[in-house]
N, C-alpha and C positions, 0 to 999 in steps of 0.2 A: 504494500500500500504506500500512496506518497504519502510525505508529510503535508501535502494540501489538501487530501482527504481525510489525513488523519485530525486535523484541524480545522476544517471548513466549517463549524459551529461559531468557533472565537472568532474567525474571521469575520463573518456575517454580522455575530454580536457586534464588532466595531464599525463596522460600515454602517449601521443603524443605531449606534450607540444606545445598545439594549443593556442594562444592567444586569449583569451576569450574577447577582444578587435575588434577582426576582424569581418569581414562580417560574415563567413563561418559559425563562431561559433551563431552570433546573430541570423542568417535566421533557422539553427536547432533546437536553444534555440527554436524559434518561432513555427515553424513546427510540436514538437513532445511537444506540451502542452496537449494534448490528453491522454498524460500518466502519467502526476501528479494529484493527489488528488488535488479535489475541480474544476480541470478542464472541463469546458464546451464544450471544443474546439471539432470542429470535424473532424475527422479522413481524412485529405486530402491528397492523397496519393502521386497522379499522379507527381507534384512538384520534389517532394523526392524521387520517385524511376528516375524520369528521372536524379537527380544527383547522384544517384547511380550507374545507369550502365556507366554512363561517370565517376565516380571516381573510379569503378571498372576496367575499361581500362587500365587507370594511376597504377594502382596498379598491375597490371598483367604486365605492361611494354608497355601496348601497346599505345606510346606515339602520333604515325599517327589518333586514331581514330578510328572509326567502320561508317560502313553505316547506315542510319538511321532506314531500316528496321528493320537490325539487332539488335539495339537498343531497338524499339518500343516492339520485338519478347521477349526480357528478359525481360522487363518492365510490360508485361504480363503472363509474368511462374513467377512471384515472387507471395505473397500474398495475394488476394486480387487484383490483378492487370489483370485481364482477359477482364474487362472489358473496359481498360484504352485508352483514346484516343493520337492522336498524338499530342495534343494541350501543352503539357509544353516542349517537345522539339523542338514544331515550334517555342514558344514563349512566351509562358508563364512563365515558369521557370525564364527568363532574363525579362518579365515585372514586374516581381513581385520585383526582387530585384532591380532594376534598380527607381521604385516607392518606394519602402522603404528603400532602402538607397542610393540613388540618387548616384549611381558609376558608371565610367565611362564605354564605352562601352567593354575595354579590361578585364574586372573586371566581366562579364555578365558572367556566368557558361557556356553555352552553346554557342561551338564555332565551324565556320567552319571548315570542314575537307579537305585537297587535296589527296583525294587517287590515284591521277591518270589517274584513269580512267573515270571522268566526272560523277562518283557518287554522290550522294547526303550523303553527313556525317558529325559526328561530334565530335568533343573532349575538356574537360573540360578545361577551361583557366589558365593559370600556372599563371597568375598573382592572380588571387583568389586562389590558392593554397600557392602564397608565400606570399601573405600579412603578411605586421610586419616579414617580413625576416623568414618567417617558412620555414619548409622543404615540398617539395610539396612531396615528398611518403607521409609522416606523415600526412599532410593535407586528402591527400587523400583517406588511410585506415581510418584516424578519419571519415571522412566522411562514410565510410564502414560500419563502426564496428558503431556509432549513430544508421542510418537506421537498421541494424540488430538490436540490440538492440530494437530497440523502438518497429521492429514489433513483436518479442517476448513478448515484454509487454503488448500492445494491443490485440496480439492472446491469450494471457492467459485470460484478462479479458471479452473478446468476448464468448471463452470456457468459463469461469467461470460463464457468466449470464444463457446461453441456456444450460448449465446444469442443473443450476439453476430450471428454469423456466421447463426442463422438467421433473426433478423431483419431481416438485410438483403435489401430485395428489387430494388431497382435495380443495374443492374450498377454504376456508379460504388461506390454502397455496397458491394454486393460486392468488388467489385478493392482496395477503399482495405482494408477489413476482412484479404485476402487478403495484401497486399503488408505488414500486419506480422509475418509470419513473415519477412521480411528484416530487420529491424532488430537491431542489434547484440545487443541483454538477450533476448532474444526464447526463448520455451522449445523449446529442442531439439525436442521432438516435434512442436511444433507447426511447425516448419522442414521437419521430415521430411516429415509429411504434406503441407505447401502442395506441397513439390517431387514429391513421387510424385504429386499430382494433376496439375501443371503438364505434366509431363515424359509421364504419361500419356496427355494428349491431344495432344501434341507428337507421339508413337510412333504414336498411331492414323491420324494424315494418312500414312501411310508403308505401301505394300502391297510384301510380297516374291512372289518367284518364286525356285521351286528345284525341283528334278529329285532325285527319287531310285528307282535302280536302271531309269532311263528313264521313270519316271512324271513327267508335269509338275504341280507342285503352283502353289498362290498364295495367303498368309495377309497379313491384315492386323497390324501389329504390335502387339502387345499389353503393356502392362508390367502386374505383380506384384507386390502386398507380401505378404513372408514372414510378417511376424506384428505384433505390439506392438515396441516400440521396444526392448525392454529383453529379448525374445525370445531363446535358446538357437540362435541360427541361423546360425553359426557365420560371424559377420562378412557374414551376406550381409541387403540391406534391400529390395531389389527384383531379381526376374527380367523381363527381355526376353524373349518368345517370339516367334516362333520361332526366335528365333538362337543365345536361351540366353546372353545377358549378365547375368553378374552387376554389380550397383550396390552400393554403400555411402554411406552419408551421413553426412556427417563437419563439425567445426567448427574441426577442429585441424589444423596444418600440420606437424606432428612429422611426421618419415619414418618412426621409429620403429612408430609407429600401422601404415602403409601397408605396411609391408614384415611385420608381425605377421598383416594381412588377408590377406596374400597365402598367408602361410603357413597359415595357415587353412583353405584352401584348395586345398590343396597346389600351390601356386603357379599356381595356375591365371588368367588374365587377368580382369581388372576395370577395371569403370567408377567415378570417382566424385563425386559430387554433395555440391562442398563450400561453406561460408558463408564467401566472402571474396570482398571487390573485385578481386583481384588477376585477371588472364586467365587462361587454360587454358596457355598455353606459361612465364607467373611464376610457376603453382603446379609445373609440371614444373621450373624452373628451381632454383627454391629449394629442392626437395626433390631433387636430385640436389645441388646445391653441400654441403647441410647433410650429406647422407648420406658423401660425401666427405671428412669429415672427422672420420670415423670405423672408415671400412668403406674397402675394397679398391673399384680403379676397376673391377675385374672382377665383383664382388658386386655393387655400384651399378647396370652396366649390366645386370645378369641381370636386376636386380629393377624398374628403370625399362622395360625392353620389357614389363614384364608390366601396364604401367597402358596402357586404351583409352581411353575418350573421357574428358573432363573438364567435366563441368557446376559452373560459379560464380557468385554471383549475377546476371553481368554475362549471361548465358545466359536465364539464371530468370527476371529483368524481362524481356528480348526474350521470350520465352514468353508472358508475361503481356499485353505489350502486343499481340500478333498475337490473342490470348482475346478479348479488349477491344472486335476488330471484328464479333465475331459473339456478341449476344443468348445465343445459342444453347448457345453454348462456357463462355460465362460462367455459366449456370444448371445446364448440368452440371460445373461446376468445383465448384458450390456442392454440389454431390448429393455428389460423390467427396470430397469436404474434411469434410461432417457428417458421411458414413458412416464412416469414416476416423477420425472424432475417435471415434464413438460407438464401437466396434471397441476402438480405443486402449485406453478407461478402463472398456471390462464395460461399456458402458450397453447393450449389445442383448441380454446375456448373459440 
């Protein structure tokens, strides 16, 4: 990355002389981590473009507002955005910040509108534009010109991997291209997907047999992804069939997280598919020790019988290297990895 990407936030804050002190600036800072080196963060969109077309109103003059539809309709031609729901300008947008930095309710980005007509609309709040005495245009082209910025940054790197990745035609090339979704900085989604491909044709060597109401059945196994990374799918990232295991993919070793999925679910058992060296019995390990030391040893074990299998990297490479012996396995690894990316970011949309 350059160092004019790795900085193009500060930059911006002085060309508009935004106080790097304020909300506006911290919640950005936050949001577009996605785009510096060594960042894990994952690409959250919805947030951000919803204070975009409300600081793009401001900016155009239009100080009444827009109806929300109209709102939601730009918030989906941008992007990446087609897929995007109404949930940060019902609310989300203003819970988030309203939770991290505890501001009051005139200070919440997203504000009602009076158009008049008994429309449902809204417009950006001129107290969060003027914090620490700014100018709210400037507030709010900064705000502009950030989210542009930043999706240039990530559309480049987006481009940059699925060219990547389709230019490789040897399996060696493929595999090396393949095995950096292991590496520590590595983009979450891009982790996600190696692993549902991996884990994919892992599940497919694998044929069941089952009986039901005395009929004898035999399917081959199949795994699923639920959606986009950042998907409403309520903690689940991939299905098994026909067994109907749920998967999760995960980077984080909090119990916290794990025992939140579960509930999600209404505790229902789960697999899941985490980035760490550690094995499958030290991820069980340390997530029952840490939980311990908070919660009941009877809530602990309720919520530790409820996790199945455990995939960790140390899984993931053995996966990869058994690919490695068959041509075959490795060019459809590559098929499911582009299809998968392309899905990801709207490129088949």
């Amino acid at each position: 990355m350059s160092s004019n990407e790795a900085n193009f936030l500060d930059a911006i804050a002085d060309n508009y002389g935004i106080d790097k002190n304020s909300v506006i600036f911290k919640y950005l800072e936050l949001k577009t981590r996605a785009s510096r080196k060594g960042s894990k963060a994952r690409r959250s969109l919805g947030n951000l473009y919803a204070l975009y077309v409300l600081a793009q109103d401001y900016v155009t003059e239009n100080f009444e507002g827009s109806r929300f539809t109209e709102l939601m309709q730009r918030m989906k031609e941008m992007p990446f955005g087609s897929t995007l729901q109404n949930h940060p300008l019902d609310n989300r947008l203003n819970d988030e910040l309203k939770r991290k930095y505890q501001v009051s309710d005139n200070m919440l980005p997203v504000q009602p509108a009076n158009l008049g007509d008994g429309r449902k609309a809204r417009k950006i709040s001129i107290d969060l534009l003027t914090e620490h005495n700014m100018n709210p245009s400037s507030s709010a082209s900064f705000i502009v010109d950030v989210i542009d910025s930043y999706i240039t940054i990530i559309d480049d790197k987006q481009t940059t991997y699925l060219n990547e990745i389709e230019a490789a035609n040897t399996d060696l090339q493929i595999t090396e291209v393949i095995a950096k979704a292991f590496e520590y900085n590595s983009d979450a989604r891009l982790f996600e997907i190696i692993s549902f491909g991996l884990l994919k044709l892992h599940f497919a060597k694998t044929t069941v047999h089952f009986s039901i109401d005395g009929q004898e059945f035999s399917a081959q196994l199949t795994l699923y992804r639920t959606g986009r990374t950042n998907a409403n799918d309520g903690g689940i990232d991939f299905v098994l069939k026909p067994l109907g295991n749920f998967f999760q993919v995960t980077e984080t070793l909090d119990f916290r997280k794990y025992f939140l999925d579960f509930e999600k679910v209404n505790h229902f058992p789960m697999s899941f598919v985490i980035k760490t060296d550690l094995t499958p019995q030290q991820v069980r390990d340390k997530i029952k020790k840490d939980a311990l030391r908070l919660s009941s040893v009877e809530q602990v074990e309720a919520y530790m019988k409820l996790f199945e299998e455990i995939y960790t990297l140390n899984e993931l490479i053995s996966i990869l290297e058994e690919i490695k012996l068959s041509s075959q396995l490795v060019s459809k690894l590559k098929e499911i990895v582009v299809k998968c990316f392309k899905i990801e970011y709207g490129l088949l949309n």
